[in-house]
Each structure stands twice: as C-alpha cells, then as structure tokens.
N, C-alpha and C positions, 0 to 999 in steps of 0.2 A: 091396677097400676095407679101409685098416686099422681098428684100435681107436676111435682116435683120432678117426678120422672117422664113423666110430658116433655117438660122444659127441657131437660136436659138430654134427650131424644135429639127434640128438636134443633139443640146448637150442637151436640155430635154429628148429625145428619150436615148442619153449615159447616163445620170446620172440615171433615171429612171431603168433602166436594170443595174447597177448598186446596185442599192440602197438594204441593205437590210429590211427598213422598207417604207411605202409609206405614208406619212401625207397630208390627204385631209382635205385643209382651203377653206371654199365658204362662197361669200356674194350673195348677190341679184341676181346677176347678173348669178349666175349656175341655176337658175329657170327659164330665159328666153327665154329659148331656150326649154321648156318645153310649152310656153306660159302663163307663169305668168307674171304680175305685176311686176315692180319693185319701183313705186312711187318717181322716178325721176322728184324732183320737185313739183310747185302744181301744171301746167299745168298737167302733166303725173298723178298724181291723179287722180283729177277731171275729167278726159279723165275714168280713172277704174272707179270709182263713183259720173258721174254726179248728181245725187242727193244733194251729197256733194257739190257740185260744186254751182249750186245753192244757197247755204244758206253759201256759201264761209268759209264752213268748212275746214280744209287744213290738211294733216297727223299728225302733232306733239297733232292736240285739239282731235281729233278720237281717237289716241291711247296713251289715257291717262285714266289714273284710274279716273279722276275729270267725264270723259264725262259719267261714271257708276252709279254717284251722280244726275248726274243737269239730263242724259237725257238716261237712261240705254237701253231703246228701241232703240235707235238710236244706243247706242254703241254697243249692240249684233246684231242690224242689220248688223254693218259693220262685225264685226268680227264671225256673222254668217256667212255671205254671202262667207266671206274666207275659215272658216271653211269646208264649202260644197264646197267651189272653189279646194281647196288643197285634200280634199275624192275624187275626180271626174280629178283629173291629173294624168296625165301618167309622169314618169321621161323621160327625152328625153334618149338616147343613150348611151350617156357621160359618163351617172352610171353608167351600165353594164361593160364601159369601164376600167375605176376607180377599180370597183370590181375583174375584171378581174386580173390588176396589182398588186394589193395589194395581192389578193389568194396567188400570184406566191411569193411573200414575204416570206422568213424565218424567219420576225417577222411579217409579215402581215400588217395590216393596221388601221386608224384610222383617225375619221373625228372630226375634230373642225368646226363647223359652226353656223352663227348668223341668221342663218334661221331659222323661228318657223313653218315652211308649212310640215316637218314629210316626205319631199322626199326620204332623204337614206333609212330609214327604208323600204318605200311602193318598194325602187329597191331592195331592200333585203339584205340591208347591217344590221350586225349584232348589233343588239339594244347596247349591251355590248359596242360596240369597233366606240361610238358618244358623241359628247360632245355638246348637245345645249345651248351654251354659253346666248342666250336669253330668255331661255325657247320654248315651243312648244305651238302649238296651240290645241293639241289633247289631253294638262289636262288642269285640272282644278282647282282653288281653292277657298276658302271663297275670298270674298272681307271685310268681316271685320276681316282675321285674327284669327277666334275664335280657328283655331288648325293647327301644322304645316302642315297637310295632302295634299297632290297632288293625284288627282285621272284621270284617264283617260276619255275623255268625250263622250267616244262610244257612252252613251245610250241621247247622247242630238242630237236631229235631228232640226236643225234652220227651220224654215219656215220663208225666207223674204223675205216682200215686197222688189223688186229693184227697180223699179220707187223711190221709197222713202226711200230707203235705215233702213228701220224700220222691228224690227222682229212681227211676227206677231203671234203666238204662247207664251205658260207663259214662262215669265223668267224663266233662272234653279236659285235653291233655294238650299242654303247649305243644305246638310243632318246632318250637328250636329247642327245647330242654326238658320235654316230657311233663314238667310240672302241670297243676291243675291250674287251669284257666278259669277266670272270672268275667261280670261283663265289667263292660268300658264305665264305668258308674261311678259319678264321687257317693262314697256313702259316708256314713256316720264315724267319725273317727277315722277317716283313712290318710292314710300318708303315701301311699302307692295308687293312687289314683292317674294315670297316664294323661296327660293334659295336652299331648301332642296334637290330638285330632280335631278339638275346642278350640286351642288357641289361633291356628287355623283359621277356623270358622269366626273366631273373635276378632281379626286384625282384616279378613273381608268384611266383615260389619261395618269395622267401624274409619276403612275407607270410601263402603258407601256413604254413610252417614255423614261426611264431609263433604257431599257432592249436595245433598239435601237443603233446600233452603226454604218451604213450609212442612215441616214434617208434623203430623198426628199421630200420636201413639194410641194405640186401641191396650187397652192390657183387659186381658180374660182368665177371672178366677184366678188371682194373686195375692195371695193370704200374705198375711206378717209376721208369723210364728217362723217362717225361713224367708226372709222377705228378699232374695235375690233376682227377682223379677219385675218389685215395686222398688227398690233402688235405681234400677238398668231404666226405669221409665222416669224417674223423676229427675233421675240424669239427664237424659235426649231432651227434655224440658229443660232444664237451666242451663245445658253445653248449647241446644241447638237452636233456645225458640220457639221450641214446639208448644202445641198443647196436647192435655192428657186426658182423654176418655177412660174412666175405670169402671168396669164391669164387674161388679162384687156383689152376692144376693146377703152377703150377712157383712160385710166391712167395703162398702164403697165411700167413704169419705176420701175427701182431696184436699188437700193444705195450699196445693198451687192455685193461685188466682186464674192462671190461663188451663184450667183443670173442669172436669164436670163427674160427678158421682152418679154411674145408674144402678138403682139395686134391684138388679134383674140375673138370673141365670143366661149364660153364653149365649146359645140361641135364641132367649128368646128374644135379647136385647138388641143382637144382631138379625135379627127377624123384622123387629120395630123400625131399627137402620133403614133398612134396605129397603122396608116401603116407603119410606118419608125419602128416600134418596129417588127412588122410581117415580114419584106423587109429581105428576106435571105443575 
C-alpha cells in the first residue's frame, strides 16, 4: 500500500462517519473480487468465453439486440450462461461492509450501479433503495416490444452448452405475443431497450437524494471506457455537496477537490475502511 493510500483511507474512513447519507456508485469492477468477469477487453472476454473466442465474436456483437435476430441460440447461450453464473455467486465481503455503513445512516443508503448481475440485492440490500442504471439480468422482456411489461426471469432455467457457448433448451417466448424474449439489458446499439423498470428506480433515487444533506459517494470499480457510473458520482458531488471516494486499482484519479483517489481493488479497500472506521 503506498503513502498516499494511507492518506486517503484515512479521510474516506472521516468523511464516511461523517456523512449522513451513504451513496453506493459501482461499475464492473465491485464484482471481481467476487469472481466475476469484468470483459476487460477482447483478450479478457474470450479468456470468460472461449467459444466466442473462437469464431472471434468480441462483447460489443454478443451483447446486442441484432445477435437475438441473426443467432438467438447463441445470444441466450451467452447470456444464459451469465445468467446462471450471477444465481450461483456469492457477493464478496465488501457488501455486507457497505450495508453495514449506510444502516448506521440517518438517511441511510443507496446504490447507483451499471451492473446487470442482481449482486446487492442477493447481499440483501433493499430492492427500494437500487438504481440499475442498465437494467438487470434477472427480467425480462418482449424483444419485439409488443407491451411495456418487465417481468422477473425466475421461472427461466438456461441450460448451456459452454464448449459452444449455445443454449440448449427452447427459447423463452413472450407470454402476450409468442415472440422471443430477451433480458431487461441496455445493450450495445439498442433502441428497444424497455426503460420502464429503471426509470422507476431512477425518480426513487433521486427523491432520496433530496432528503440528503451530507452525502459520501463510495464508487467501486468504475472505469471510463462507459463512464455512467463516474458521471452519476460526480453529479451527487456538485448537485448535492458531497464528497467522492473512488475505488479504482488501475484509474482512481479525482478532479473534485472535495474527492480522494484509492488504488485498491473493492474489498480490499473496503476492508481497510472498515477497520479504521472500527479503530477506537
């Protein structure tokens, strides 16, 4: 650990016990220390789904509505396989951490995140107080459209081939129009992307966040290659006053003065937190 991250420990650990509300912003990178994926790149892809790799498919053509058209097996293969990969994780540590702090809140807490894998939820954070800025992996909806409707995809259990990255079981089929069903996910290029269930969860956010008058944003693992997670933080910083803890092991810089950079991986940083917040 250098100096520097000493330092800036230490004034996350003050401003956090400070704060009276807690704002949890996470990109990819708070799941890996879980052991997920983060698709860093297409080597790091094709590393999660040699399959893919092979026929030198790369993330942006997988997770696109077009790949539901030309090759649907394949694209519920992938996003099967996720599907069942995200039911079958454990949250690392970190949550429990997170939850822990925000309880301790007199306005409590609240997660912004461009993660569709349904982690906070499965650590028990309360469904109400999430904002899945990309939607989740866990609804569902027409992929032609035929009704605003989002439904949850409990009763779809994927069965797929991974050598081949192909589901192997029937496609799910809308229940008002028969059509094949996709998940609830903004992807790459989409224009049907159903924003009913988000928007939702976006106008409860951000009448908490009006109630908030020291807020800290914690943000974990939020790259800038899709920066919709470091936007939504440096917003809650200049709309509300906050200040901004960013947890980044390869891009933690901060431009806001009331801001601190740690370049640490999610737990381990929030590991550091929590004993300096314990430390009598």
């Amino acid at each position: 650990m250098t100096i520097s991250n000493n330092n800036n420990l230490e004034r996350a650990a003050d401003w956090i016990s400070r704060a009276d509300a807690l704002v949890i912003a996470a990109g990819a990178g708070m799941g890996v220390d879980s052991g997920l994926p983060d698709f860093r790149g297409s080597e790091g892809f094709w590393n999660a789904y040699p399959a893919l790799g092979k026929q030198k498919i790369n993330f942006h053509d997988i997770a696109n509505p077009a790949a539901f058209v030309k090759t649907p097996k394949l694209a519920w293969g992938f996003y099967g396989h996720r599907l069942n990969l995200y039911r079958r994780t454990q949250p690392h540590a970190g949550f429990a951490m997170l939850k822990k702090w925000g309880e301790g809140k007199s306005c409590g807490y609240n997660v912004f995140t461009s993660n569709v894998d349904g982690q906070f939820q499965k650590a028990g954070f309360n469904e109400q107080a999430i904002h899945e800025c990309h939607g989740s992996i866990h609804h569902l909806q027409c992929s032609e459209s035929c009704c605003d409707e989002v439904w949850p995809a409990d009763e779809f259990l994927p069965d797929v081939d991974e050598d081949n990255c192909l589901l192997r079981n029937a496609l799910p089929q809308c229940k008002h129009c028969g059509a094949l069903v996709r998940p609830n996910i903004l992807m790459f290029g989409d224009a049907h992307w159903l924003q009913s269930r988000a928007r939702v969860q976006a106008a409860r956010q951000d009448r908490w966040l009006a109630r908030a008058q020291r807020p800290v944003v914690v943000e974990l693992g939020a790259g800038a290659a899709i920066p919709s997670v470091r936007r939504f933080s440096e917003w809650v910083v200049h709309r509300y006053g906050g200040r901004l803890i960013r947890i980044n092991v390869q891009d933690s810089a901060v431009k806001e003065k009331h801001g601190v950079g740690i370049a640490l991986t999610a737990r381990a940083a929030l590991t550091e937190i929590d004993e300096i917040l314990q430390s009598p």
